[in-house]
C-alpha positions as YAML, in Angstrom:
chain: A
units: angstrom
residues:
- id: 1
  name: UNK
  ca: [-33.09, 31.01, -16.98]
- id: 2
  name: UNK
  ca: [-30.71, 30.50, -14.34]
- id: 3
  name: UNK
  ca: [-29.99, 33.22, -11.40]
- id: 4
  name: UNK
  ca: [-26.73, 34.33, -10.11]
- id: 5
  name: UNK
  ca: [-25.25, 32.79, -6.73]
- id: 6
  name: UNK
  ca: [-25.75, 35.14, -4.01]
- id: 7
  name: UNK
  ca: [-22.51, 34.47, -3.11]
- id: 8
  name: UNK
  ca: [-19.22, 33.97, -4.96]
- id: 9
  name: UNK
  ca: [-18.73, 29.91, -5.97]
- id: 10
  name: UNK
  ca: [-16.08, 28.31, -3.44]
- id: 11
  name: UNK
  ca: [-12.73, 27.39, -5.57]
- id: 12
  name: UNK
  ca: [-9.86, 25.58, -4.12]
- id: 13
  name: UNK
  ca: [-7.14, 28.11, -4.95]
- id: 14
  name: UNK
  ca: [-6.64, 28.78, -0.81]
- id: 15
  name: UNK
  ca: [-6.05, 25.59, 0.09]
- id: 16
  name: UNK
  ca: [-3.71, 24.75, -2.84]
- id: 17
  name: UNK
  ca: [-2.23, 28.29, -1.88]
- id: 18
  name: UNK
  ca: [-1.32, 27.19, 1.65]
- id: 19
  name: UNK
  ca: [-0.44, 24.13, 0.80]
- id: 20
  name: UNK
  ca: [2.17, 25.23, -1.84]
- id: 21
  name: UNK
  ca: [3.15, 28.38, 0.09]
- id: 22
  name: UNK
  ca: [3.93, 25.69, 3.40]
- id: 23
  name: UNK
  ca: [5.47, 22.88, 1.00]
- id: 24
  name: UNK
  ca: [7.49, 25.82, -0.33]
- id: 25
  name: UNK
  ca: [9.26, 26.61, 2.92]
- id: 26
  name: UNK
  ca: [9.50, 22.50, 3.90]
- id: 27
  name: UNK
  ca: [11.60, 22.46, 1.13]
- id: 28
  name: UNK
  ca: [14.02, 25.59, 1.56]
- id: 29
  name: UNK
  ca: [14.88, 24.97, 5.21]
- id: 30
  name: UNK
  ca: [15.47, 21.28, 3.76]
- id: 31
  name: UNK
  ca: [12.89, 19.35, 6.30]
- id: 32
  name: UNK
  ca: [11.03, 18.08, 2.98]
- id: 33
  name: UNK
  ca: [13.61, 16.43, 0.09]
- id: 34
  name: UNK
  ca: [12.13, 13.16, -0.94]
- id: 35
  name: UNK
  ca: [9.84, 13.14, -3.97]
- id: 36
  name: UNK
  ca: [7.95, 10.76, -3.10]
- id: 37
  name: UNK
  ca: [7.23, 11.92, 0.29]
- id: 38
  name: UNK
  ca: [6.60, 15.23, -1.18]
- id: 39
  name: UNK
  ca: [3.89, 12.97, -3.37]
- id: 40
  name: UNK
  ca: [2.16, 11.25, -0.59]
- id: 41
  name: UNK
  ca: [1.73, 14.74, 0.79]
- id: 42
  name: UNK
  ca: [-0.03, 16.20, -2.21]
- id: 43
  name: UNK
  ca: [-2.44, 13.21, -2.36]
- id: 44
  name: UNK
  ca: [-3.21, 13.54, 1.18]
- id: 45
  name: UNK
  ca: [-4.02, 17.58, 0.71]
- id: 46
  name: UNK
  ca: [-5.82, 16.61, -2.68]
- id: 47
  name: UNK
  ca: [-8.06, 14.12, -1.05]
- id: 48
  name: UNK
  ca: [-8.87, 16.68, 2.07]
- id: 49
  name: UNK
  ca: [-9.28, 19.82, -0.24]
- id: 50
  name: UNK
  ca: [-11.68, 17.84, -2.31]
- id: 51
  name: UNK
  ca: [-14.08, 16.82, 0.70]
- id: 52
  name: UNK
  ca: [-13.67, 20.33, 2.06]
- id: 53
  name: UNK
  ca: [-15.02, 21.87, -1.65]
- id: 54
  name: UNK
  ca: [-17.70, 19.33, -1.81]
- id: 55
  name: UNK
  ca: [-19.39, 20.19, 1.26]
- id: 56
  name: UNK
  ca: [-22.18, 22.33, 1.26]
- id: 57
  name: UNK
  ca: [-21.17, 25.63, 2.43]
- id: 58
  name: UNK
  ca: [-17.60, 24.79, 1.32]
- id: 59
  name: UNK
  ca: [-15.31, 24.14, 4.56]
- id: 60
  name: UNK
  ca: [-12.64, 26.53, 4.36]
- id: 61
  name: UNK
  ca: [-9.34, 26.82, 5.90]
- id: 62
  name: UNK
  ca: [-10.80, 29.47, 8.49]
- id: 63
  name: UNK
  ca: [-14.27, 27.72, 9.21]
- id: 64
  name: UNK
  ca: [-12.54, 24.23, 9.55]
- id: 65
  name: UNK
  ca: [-13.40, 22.90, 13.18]
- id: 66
  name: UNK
  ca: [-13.39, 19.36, 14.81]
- id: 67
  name: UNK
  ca: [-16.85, 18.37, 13.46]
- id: 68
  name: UNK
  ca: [-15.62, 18.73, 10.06]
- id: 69
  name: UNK
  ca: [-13.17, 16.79, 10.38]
- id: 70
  name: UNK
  ca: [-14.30, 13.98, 12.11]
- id: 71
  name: UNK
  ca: [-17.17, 14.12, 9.47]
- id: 72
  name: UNK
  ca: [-13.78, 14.14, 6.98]
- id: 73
  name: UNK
  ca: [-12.23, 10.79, 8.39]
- id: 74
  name: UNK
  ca: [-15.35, 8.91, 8.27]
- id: 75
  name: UNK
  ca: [-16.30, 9.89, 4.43]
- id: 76
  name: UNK
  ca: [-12.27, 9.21, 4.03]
- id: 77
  name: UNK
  ca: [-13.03, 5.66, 5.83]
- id: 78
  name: UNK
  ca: [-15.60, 4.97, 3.61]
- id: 79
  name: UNK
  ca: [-13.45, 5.47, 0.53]
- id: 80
  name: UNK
  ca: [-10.62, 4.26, 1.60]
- id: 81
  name: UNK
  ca: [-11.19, 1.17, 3.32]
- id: 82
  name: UNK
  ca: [-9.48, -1.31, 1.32]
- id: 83
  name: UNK
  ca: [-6.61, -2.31, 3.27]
- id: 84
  name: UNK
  ca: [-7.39, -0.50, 6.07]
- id: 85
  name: UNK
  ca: [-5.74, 2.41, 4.39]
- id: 86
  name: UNK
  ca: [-7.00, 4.90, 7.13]
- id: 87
  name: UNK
  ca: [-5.21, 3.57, 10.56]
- id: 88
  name: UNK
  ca: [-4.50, 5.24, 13.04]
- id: 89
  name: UNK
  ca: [-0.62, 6.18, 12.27]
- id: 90
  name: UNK
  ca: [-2.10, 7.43, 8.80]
- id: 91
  name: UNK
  ca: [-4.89, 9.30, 10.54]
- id: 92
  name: UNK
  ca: [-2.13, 10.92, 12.58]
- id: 93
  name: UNK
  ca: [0.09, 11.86, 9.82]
- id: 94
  name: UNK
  ca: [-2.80, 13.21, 7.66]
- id: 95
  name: UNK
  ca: [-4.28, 15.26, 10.46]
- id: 96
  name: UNK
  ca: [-0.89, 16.41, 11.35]
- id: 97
  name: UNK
  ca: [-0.39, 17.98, 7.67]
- id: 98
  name: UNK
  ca: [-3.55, 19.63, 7.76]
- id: 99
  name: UNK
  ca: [-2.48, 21.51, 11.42]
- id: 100
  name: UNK
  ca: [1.00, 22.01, 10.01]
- id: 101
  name: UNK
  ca: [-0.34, 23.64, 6.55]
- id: 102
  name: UNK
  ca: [-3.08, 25.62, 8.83]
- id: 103
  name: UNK
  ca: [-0.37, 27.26, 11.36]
- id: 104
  name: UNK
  ca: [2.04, 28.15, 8.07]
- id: 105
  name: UNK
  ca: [-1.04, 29.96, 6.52]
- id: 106
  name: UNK
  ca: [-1.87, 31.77, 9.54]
- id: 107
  name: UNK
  ca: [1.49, 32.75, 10.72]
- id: 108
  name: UNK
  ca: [2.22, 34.32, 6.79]
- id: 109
  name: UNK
  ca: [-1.42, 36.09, 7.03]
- id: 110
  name: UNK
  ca: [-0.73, 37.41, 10.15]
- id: 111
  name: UNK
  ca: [-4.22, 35.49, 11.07]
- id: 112
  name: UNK
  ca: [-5.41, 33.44, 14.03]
- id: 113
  name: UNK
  ca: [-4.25, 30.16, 14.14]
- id: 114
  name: UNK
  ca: [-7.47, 27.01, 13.40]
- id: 115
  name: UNK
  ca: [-6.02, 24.81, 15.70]
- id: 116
  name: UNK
  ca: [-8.92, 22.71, 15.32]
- id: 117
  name: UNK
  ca: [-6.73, 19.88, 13.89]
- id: 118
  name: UNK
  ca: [-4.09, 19.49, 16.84]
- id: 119
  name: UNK
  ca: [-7.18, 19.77, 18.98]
- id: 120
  name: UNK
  ca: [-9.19, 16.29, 16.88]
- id: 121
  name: UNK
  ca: [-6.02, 14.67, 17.53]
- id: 122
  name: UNK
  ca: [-6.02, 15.15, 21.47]
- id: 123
  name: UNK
  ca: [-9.70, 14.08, 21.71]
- id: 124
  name: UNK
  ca: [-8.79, 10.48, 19.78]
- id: 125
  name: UNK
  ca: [-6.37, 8.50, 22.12]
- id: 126
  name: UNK
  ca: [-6.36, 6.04, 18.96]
- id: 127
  name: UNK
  ca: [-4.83, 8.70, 16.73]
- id: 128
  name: UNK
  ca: [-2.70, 10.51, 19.04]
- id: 129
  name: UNK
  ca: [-0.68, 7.34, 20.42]
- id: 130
  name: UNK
  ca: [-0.32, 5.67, 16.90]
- id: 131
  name: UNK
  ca: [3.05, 6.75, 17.19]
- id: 132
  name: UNK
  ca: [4.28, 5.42, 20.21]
- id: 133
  name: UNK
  ca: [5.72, 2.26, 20.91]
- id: 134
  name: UNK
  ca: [2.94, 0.35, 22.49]
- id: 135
  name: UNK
  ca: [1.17, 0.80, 19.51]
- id: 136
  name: UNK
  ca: [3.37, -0.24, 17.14]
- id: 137
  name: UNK
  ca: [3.85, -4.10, 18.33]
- id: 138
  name: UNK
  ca: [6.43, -5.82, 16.22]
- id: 139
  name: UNK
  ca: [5.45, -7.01, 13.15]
- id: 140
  name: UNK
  ca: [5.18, -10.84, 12.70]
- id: 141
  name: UNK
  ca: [6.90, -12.85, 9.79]
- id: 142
  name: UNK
  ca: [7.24, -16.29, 8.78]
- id: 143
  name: UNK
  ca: [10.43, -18.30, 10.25]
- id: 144
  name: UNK
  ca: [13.27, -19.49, 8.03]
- id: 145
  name: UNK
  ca: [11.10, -23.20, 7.95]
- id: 146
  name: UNK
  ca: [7.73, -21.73, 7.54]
- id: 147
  name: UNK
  ca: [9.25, -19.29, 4.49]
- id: 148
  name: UNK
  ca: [10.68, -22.18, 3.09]
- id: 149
  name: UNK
  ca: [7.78, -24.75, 3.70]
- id: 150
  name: UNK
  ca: [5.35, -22.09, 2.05]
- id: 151
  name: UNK
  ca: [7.86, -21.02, -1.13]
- id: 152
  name: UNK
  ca: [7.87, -25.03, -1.90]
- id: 153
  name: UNK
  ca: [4.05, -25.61, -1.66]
- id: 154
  name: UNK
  ca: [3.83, -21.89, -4.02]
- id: 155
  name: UNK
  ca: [6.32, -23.56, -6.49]
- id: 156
  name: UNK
  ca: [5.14, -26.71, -6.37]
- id: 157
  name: UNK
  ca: [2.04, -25.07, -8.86]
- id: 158
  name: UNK
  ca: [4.62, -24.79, -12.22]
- id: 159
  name: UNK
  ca: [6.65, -27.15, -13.96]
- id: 160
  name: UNK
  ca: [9.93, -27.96, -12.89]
- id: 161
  name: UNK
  ca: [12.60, -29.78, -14.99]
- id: 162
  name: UNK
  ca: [12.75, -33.54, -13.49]
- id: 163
  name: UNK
  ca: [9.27, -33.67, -11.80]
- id: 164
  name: UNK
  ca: [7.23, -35.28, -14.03]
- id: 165
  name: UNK
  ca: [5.32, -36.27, -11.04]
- id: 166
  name: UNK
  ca: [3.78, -33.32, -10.26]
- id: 167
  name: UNK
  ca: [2.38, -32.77, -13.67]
- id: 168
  name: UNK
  ca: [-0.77, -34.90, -12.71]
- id: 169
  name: UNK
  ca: [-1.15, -31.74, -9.69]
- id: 170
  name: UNK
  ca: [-0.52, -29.07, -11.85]
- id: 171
  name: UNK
  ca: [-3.01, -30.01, -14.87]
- id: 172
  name: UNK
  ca: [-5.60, -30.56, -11.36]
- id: 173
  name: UNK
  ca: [-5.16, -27.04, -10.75]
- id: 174
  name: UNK
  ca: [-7.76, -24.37, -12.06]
- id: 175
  name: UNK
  ca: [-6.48, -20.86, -13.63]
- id: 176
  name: UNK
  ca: [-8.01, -19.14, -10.17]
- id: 177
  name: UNK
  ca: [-5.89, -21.96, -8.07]
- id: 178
  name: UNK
  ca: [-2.67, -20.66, -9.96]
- id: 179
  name: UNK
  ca: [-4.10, -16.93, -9.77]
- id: 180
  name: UNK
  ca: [-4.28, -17.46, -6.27]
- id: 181
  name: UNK
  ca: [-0.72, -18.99, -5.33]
- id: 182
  name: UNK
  ca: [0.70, -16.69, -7.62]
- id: 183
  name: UNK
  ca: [-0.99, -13.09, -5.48]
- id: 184
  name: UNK
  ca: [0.58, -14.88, -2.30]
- id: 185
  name: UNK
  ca: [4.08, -15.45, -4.09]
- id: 186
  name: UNK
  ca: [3.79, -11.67, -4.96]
- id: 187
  name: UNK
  ca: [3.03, -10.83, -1.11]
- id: 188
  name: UNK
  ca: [5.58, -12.88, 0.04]
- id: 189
  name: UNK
  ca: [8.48, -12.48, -3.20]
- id: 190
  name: UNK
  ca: [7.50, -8.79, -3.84]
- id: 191
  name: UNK
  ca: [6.02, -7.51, -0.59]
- id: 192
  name: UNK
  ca: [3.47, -6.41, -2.05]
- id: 193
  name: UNK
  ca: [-0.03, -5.75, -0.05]
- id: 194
  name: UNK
  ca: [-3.41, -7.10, -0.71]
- id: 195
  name: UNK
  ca: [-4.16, -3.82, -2.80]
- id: 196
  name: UNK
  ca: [-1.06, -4.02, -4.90]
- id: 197
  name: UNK
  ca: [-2.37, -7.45, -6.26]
- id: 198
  name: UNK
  ca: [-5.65, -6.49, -6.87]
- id: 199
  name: UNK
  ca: [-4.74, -3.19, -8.97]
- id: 200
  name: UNK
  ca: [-1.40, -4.54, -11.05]
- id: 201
  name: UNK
  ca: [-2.29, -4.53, -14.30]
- id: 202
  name: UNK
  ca: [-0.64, -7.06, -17.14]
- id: 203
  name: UNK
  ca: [2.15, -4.74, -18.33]
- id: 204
  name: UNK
  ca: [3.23, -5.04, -14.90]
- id: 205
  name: UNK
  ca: [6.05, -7.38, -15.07]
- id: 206
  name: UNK
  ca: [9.56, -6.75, -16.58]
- id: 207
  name: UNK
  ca: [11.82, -9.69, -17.76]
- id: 208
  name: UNK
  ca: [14.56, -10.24, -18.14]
- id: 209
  name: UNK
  ca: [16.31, -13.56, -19.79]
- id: 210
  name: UNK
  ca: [16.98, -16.63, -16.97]
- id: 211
  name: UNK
  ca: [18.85, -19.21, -18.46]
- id: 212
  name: UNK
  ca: [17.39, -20.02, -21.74]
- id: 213
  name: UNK
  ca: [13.71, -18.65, -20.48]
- id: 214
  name: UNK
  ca: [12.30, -15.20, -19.93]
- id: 215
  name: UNK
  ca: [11.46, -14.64, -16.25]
- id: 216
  name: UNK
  ca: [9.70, -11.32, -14.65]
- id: 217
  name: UNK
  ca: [12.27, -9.79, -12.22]
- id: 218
  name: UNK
  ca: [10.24, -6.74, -11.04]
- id: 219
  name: UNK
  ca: [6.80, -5.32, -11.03]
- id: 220
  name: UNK
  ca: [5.61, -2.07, -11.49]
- id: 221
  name: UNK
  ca: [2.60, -0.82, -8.49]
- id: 222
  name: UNK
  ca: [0.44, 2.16, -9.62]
- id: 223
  name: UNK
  ca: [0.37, 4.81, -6.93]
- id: 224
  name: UNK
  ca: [-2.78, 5.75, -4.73]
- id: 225
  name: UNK
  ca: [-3.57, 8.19, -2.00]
- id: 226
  name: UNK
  ca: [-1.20, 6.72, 0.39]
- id: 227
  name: UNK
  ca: [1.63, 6.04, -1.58]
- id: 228
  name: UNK
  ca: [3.61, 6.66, -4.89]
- id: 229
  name: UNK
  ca: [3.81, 4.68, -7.82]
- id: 230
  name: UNK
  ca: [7.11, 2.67, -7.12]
- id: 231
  name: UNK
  ca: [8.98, -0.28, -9.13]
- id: 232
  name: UNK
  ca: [9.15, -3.85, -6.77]
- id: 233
  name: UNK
  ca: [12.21, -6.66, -7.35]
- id: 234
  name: UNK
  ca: [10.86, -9.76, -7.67]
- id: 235
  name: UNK
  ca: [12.54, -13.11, -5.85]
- id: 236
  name: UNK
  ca: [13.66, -15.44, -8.23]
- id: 237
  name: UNK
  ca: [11.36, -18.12, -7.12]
- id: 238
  name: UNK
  ca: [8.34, -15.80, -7.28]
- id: 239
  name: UNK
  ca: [9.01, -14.48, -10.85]
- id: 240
  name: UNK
  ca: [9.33, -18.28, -12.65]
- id: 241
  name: UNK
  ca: [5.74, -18.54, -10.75]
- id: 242
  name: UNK
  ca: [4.63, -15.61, -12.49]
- id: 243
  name: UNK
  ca: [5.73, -16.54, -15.48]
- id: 244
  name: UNK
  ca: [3.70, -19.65, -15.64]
- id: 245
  name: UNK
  ca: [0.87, -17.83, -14.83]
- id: 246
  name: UNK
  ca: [1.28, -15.51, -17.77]
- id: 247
  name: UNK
  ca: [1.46, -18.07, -19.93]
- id: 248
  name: UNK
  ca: [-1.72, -20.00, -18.57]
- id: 249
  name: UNK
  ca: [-3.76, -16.84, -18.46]
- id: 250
  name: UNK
  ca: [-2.70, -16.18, -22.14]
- id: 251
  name: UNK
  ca: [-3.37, -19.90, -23.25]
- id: 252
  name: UNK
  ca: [-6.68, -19.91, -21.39]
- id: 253
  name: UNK
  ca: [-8.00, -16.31, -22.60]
- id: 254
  name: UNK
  ca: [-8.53, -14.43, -20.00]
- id: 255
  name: UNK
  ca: [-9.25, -10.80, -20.86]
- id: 256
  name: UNK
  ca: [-9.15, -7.70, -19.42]
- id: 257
  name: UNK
  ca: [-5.87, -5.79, -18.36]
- id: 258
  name: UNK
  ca: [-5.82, -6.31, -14.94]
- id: 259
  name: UNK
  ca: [-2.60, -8.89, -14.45]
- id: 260
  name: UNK
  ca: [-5.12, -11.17, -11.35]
- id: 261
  name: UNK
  ca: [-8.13, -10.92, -12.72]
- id: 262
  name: UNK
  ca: [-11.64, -12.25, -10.78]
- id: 263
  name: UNK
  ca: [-13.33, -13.65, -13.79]
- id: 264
  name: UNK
  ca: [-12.03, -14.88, -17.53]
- id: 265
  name: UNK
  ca: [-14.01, -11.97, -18.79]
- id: 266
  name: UNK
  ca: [-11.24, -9.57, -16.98]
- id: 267
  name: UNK
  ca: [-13.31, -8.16, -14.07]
- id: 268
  name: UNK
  ca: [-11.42, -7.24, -11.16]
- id: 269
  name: UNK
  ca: [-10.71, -9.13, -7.94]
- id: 270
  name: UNK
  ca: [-13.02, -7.88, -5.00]
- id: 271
  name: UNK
  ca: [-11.08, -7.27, -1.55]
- id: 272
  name: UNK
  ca: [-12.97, -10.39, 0.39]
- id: 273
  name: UNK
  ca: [-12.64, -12.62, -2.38]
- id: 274
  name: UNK
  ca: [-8.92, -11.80, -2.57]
- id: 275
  name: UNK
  ca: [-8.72, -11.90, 0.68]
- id: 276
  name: UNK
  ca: [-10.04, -15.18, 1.35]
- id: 277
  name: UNK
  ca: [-8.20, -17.17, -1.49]
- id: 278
  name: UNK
  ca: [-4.89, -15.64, 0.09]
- id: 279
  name: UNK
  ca: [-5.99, -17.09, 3.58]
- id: 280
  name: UNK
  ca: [-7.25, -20.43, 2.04]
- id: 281
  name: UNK
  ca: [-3.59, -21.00, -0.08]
- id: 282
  name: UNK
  ca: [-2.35, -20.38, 3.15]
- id: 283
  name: UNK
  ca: [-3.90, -22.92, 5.51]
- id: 284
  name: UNK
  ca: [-3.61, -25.26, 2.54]
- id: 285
  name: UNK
  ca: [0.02, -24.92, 3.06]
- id: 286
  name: UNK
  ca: [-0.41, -25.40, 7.02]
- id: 287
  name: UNK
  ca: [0.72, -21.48, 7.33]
- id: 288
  name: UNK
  ca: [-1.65, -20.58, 10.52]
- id: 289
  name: UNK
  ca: [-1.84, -16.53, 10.28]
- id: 290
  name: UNK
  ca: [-4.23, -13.97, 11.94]
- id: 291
  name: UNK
  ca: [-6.01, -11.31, 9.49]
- id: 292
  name: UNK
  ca: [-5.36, -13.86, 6.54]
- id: 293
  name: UNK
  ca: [-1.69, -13.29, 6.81]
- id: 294
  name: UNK
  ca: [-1.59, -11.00, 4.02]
- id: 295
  name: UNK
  ca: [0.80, -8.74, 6.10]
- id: 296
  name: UNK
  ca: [2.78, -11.21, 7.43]
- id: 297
  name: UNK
  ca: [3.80, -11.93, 3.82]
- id: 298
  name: UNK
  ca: [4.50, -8.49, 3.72]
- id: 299
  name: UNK
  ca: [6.80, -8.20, 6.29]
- id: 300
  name: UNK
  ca: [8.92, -11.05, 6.29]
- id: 301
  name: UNK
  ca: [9.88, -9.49, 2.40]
- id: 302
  name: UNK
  ca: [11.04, -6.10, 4.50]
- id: 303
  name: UNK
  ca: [12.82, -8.44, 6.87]
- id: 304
  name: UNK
  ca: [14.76, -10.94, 4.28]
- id: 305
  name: UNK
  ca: [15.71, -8.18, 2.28]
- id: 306
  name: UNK
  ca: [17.26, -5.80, 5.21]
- id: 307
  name: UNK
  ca: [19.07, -9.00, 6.85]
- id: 308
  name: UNK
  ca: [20.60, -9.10, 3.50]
- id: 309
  name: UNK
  ca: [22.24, -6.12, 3.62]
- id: 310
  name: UNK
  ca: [19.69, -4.04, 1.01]
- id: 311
  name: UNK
  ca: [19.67, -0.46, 2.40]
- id: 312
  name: UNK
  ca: [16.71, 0.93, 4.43]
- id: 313
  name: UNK
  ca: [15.69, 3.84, 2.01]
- id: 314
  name: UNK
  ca: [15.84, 1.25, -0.58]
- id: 315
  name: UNK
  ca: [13.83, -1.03, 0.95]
- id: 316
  name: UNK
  ca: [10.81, 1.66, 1.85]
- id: 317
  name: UNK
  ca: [10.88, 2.55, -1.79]
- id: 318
  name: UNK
  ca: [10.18, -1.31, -2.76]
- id: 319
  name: UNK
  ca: [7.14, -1.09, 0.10]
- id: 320
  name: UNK
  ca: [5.79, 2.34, -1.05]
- id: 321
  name: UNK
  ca: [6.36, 3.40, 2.72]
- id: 322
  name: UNK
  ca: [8.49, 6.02, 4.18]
- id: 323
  name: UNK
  ca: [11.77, 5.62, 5.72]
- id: 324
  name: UNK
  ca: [10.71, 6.38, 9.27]
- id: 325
  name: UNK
  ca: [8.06, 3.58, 9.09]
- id: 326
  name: UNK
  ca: [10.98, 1.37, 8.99]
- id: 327
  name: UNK
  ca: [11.79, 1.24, 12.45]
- id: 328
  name: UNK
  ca: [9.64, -1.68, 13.31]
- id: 329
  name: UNK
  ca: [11.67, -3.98, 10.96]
- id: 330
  name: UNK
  ca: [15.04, -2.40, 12.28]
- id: 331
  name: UNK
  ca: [14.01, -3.74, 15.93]
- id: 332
  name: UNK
  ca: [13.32, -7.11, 14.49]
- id: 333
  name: UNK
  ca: [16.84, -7.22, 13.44]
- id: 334
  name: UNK
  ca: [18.36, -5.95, 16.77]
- id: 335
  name: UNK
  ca: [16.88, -8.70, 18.23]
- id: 336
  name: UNK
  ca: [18.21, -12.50, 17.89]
- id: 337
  name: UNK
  ca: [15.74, -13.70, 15.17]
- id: 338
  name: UNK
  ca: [16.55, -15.81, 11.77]
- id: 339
  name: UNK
  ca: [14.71, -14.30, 8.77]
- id: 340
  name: UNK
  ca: [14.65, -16.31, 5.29]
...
């Protein structure tokens, strides 16, 4: 027979509470519009009420303090590693919502305020600087020659009418050869990130008729903790690539649903091996890029399509990032620099 707790069960109906009640007033003095920035927000307090309720006593808006949450980043870390989804600048902006949501409940309770966030951010010189200048270098992207040079060695995987001589190279290829220059023509004609690849599932793609065949124009990225699900154009180039890949994953029976999959049974694609077959297609094509050069994919995308003339809220949307993280790409484009 089970006994009573001594003390009443811990729910999360506070910290929804404050959340709501301070998301509530974002929105009526108009400082909050965008859904999905309203999104990313909810995710972020999800993931943080969650740890709080599963610690043991519950952390609560009142006993928060800088242990817990460094205790709170690390377990964070540790989930959310893949990408390096926890950097500093996201850090910031996470511990930022949690001071900004504690300060709203206090000031409508007529409580002290837990300033134990704003005071974890002034003890991490890694956190609290992630928004200033010198420590957000300017990203790196491939030049007009490199872009090119890489988009012909991607290509060069499917058929083409008129070059019969690279059928010999294409049959030489194996499905995870074509899986792998197809994830890097998604990076680099989709900007999508290492994650997005690994997650899109088969129903992914939408075509649209090219000519006389059906090509993928867009892709559709499921959302996570950091950002929403969002819709992704796809470059011309990049979507006749992925539609020869389709059709050689159907023909060679791969299962599963997941659109790259590691294995012909359908198991997902780990982070390191993903990782490393985007770095090896990559030095096979002479690209020389630091981290794998997964990013640098990414941001030439941001950079072609802003030079031109696509819109900068547009733009984020296609990334899954917010407007204001679009600065670094705008001082690209001040600057003299030629962007495929």
């Amino acid at each position: 027979m089970s006994s009573l707790p001594l003390f009443p069960e811990p729910s999360g109906e506070s910290h929804q509470a404050a959340f709501a009640s301070w998301l509530a007033a974002q929105q009526e003095n108009g400082a909050l519009r965008q859904p999905s920035s309203i999104a990313v927000y909810r995710d972020m307090w999800g993931s943080f009420t969650a740890w709080c309720l599963g610690q043991s006593p519950a952390v609560t808006l009142a006993s928060l303090n800088k242990g817990d949450l460094s205790a709170f980043q690390q377990a964070r870390f540790g989930m959310k590693s893949d990408d390096l989804s926890l950097s500093p600048r996201y850090a910031l902006r996470l511990l930022r919502l949690i001071d900004r949501v504690l300060r709203h409940h206090a000031q409508t309770h007529d409580t002290p305020v837990n300033i134990a966030a704003s005071e974890w951010i002034a003890t991490q010189p890694d956190v609290r600087y992630a928004d200033s200048a010198r420590a957000d270098p300017l990203p790196e992207f491939l030049s007009v020659s490199e872009a090119r040079h890489l988009i012909a060695f991607l290509s060069s995987a499917r058929p083409r009418p008129g070059a019969a001589g690279d059928r010999h190279a294409q049959a030489a290829l194996s499905w995870q050869a074509l899986r792998n220059r197809t994830a890097v023509a998604l990076q680099l004609g989709a900007g999508l990130t290492p994650g997005d690849v690994r997650v899109l599932r088969l129903d992914a793609p939408t075509s649209q008729m090219a000519g006389r065949r059906e090509r993928p124009w867009k892709v559709a990225v499921p959302g996570n903790g950091n950002s929403p699900a969002r819709e992704a154009p796809v470059a011309p180039w990049a979507g006749e690539l992925l539609q020869h890949w389709l059709n050689i994953r159907a023909e060679a029976l791969i299962a599963g649903e997941f659109l790259f999959p590691a294995t012909r049974t359908g198991k997902p694609w780990s982070k390191e091996a993903q990782y490393v077959a985007a770095k090896q297609v990559l030095e096979d094509a002479g690209i020389e890029a630091a981290g794998g050069g997964s990013f640098l994919l990414r941001h030439t995308f941001a950079l072609r399509q802003l030079r031109r003339g696509a819109k900068i809220d547009q733009v984020a949307r296609w990334l899954g990032v917010e407007p204001e993280a679009m600065g670094k790409y705008q001082r690209v484009l001040a600057a003299p620099a030629e962007v495929i």
